[in-house]
N, C-alpha and C positions, 0 to 999 in steps of 0.2 A: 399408596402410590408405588413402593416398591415390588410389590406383585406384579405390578402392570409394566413396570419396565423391565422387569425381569421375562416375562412373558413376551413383551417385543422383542428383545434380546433374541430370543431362543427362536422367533421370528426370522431370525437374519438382521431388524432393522436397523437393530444399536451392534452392529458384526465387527469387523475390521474394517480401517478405511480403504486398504486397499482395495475392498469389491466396489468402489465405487470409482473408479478410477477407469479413465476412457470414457468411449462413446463419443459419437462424432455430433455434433451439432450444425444447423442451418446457419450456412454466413453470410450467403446473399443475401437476406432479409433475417433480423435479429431475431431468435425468439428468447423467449425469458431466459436460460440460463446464461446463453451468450448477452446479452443484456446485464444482465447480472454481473457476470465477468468482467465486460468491460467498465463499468462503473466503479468495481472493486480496483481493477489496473488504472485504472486514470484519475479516482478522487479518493481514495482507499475508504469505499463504504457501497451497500448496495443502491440501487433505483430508488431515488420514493416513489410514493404509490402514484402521484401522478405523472413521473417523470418515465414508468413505467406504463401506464397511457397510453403518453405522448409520441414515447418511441416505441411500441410492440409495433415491427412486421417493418420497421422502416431499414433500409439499405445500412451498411456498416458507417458508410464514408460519410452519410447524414449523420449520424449520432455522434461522429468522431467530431467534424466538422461544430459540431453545436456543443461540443467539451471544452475542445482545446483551445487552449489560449481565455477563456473564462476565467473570470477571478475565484472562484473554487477549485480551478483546476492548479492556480497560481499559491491558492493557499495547501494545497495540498505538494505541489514541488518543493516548497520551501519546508514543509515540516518533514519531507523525505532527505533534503539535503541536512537539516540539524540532524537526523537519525544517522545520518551516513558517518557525520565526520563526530560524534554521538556528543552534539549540544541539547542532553535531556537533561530531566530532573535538575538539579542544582546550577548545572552549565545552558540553561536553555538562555538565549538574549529576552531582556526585556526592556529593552529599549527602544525609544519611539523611531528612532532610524529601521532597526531590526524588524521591527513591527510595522512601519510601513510598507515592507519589501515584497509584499502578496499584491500592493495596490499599485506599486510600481511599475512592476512588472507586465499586470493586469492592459496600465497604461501607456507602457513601452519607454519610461522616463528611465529604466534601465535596462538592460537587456541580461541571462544568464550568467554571462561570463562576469559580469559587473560586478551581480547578484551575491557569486560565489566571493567574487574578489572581497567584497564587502562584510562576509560571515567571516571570510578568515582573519582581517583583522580587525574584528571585535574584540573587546573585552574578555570575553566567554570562550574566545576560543584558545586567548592567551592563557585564560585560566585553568583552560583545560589538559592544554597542552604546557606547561611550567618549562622555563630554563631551556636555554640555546638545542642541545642536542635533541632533545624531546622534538621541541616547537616545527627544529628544522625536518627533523624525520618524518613527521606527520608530512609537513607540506609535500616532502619531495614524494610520500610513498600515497598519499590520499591525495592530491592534486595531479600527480604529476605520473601517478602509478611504477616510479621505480625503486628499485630494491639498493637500500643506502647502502648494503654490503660491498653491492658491486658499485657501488659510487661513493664512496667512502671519503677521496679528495675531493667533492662537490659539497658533502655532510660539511668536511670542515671548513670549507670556505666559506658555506651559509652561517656556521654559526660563527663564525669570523665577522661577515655584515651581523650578522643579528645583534652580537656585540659592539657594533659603534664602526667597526675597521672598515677599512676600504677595503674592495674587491672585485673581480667577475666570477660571479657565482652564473653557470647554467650558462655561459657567454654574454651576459650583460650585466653591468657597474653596477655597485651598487655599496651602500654603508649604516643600513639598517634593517632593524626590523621590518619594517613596513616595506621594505625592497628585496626581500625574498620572498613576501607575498609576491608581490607585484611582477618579480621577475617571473616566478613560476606559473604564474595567471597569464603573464604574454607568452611562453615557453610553447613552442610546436606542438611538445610534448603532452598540453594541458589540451586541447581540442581531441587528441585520439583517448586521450584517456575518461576525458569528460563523457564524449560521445558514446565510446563503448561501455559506457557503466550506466548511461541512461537508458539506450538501447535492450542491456540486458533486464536494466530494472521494468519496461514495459513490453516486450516481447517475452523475457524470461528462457533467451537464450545467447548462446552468442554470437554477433553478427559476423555475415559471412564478413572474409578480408576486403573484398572488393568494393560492397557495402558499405563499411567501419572507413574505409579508406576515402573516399567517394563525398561521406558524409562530415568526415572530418575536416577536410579540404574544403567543403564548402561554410560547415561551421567557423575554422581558420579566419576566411575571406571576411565573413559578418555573422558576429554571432545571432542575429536579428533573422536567422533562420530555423533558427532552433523549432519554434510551433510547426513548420512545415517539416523539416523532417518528422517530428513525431508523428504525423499526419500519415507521413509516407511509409513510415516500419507498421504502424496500425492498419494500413489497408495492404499491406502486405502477406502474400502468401505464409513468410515465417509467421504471424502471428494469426493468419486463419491457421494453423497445425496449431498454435499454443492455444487456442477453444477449442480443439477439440479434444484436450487433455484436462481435467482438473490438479490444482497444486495445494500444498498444505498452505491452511488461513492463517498470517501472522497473527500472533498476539494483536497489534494495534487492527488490523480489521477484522479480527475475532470480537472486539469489545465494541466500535464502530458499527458493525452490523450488527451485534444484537440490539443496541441501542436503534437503528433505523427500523428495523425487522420488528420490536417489538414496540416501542414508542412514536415511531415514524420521523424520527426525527434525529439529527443527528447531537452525537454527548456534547457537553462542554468541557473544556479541559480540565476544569477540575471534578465531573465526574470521570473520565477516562483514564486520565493518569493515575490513580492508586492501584486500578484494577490492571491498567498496563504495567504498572513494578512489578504488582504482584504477580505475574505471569511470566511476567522476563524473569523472576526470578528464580524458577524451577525449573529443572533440567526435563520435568514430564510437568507441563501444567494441562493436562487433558483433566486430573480430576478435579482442579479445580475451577474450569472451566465448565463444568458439568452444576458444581456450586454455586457457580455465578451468575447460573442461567435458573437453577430454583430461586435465588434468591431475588434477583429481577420478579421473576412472573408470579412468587408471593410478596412483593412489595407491597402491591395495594396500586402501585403509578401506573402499571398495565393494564389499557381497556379490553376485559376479555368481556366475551357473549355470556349470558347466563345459560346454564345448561337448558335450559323451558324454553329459551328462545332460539335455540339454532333445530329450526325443524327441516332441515336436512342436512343429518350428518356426514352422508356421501361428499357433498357438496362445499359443505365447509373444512373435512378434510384434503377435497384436491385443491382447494383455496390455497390451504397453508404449506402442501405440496410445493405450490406454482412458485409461491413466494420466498418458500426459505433454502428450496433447491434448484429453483428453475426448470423444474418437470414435473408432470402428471405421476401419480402414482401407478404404481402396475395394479392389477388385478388381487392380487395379495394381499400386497401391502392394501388396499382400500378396504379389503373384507378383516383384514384382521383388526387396522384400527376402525372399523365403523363396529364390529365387534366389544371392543376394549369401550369404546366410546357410551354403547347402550348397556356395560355393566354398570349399576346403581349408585357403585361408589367410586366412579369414575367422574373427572371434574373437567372441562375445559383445559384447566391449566395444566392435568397430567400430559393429556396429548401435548401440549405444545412443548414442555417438558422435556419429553423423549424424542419429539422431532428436532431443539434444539439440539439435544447433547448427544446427538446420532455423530457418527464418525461423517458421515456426508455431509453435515451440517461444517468440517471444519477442515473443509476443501472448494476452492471456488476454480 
């Protein structure tokens, strides 16, 4: 096996990621990679194979239209907001309040801003955040996006409520903990900051002023807008330019799509999370993200073809092309892996191997 990926290598195929990087794709009607993309931006994992189907060639605003606001699209907001304000591993909630907040949402029994209110004063976030000064910092600097340096009489005020005291913390009363949430959650301040950090999280840039302003102002009025603006950044210009760029795959959809990509299915969290530590917790986890991909496709749980039965190898290479980059091979790359492929002691599992742990393989 290490012949052969050494030989791709030298190929260009396992290169630097940055040769893969650009190229415009089709946005009036999806094709696989944009497909690809948007699946990975809106439920952090790729297409299944029939949802892949279902939507090859269809319009943007149909696929977006038939994501958002879904209770997968609802479980996947919520596991980006613990990440954000970082209720993982030991500080995750597991509580049946917490745990119903995917289905809540789903059924508009709460809306976003509720959502949030509701994580912040959990248990989990108390314990994450320990003791007045902490607790209060976080809020005003992750809710509220500003910098307690330059608001340092507002820091102490809050932790004044946080403590028991009376006060106006942010210009509204208040004498608890649960009232600097509260305050900061109604706070002007929390719609522009909320909206532009969502915005960036799904366009992956940042929004114009006008835009961010616009949206804010209408999130303000009712938060019960929320699906429709994302609706609106999604069929927007800025984010047809963000397909036609690829961007480095987080850890948590590095591990999410191999799981889809080669089981079809998506992990459970307790297959995910040890392989998510493990990743976060290297400052370069490319090599062992390259390990994690032999150890998956020699587990024995991967349906591969037998070598005897895939009697065109052309064909079942641009297969896995289509699917694990969203494009056709060039002319090359096909000759060289159908090449590698009719060597003797070449095995299915090598190819897919080297197509996982390609630098392309860990940009979407």
């Amino acid at each position: 096996m290490r012949w052969l990926l050494r030989s791709l290598c030298w190929f260009g195929l396992l290169g630097s990621a940055a040769a893969w990087d650009g190229g415009a794709v089709a946005v009036q009607s999806l094709d696989a990679r944009a497909l690809r993309t948007l699946h990975l931006d809106l439920l952090g994992r790729p297409p299944l194979a029939t949802e892949v189907e279902h939507s090859s060639g269809k319009q943007l605003a149909e696929v977006v239209d038939a994501i958002v606001g879904e209770p997968e699209f609802w479980s996947r907001w919520f596991e980006e907001q613990l990440y954000y304000f970082l209720l993982v591993n030991n500080f995750r909630p597991q509580s049946e309040r917490m745990s119903a907040l995917p289905a809540d949402l789903a059924s508009s029994k709460v809306d976003v801003r509720e959502a949030v209110h509701l994580i912040a004063l959990s248990a989990n976030f108390d314990q994450r955040n320990p003791g007045a000064d902490t607790f209060v910092t976080v809020v005003m600097e992750q809710l509220l996006g500003l910098q307690v340096q330059k608001n340092a009489r507002e820091l102490e005020i809050g932790k004044h409520l946080y403590d028991g005291g009376e006060g106006t913390f942010l210009g509204a009363r208040g004498n608890s903990q649960a009232d600097v949430v509260r305050i900061a959650v109604r706070h002007k301040g929390f719609s522009a900051h909320f909206i532009g950090r969502e915005y960036e999280r799904f366009v992956h840039a940042r929004a114009d002023p006008k835009e961010l302003a616009y949206s804010a102002t209408e999130f303000a009025k009712d938060p019960g807008v929320y699906t429709n603006l994302v609706k609106r950044w999604l069929n927007s210009e800025a984010y047809r330019a963000r397909l036609e760029k690829r961007l480095p795959l987080e850890n948590r959809l590095f591990v999410c799509s191999l799981f889809v990509d080669l089981l079809g299915r998506v992990p459970t969290e307790a297959e995910a999370e040890p392989m998510r530590q493990a990743l976060d917790g290297l400052s370069d986890p490319a090599p062992l993200r390259s390990v994690l991909v032999r150890m998956m496709i020699d587990s024995g749980r991967v349906p591969v073809e037998k070598r005897s039965d895939i009697t065109d190898p052309a064909g079942w290479v641009r297969a896995r092309f289509t699917r694990f980059y969203g494009r056709s091979p060039s002319e090359s790359e096909l000759a060289t892996f159908v090449a590698a492929f009719n060597e003797p002691e070449c095995r299915p599992q090598t190819i897919l191997c080297a197509l996982l742990s390609s630098p392309e393989y860990q940009l979407y």
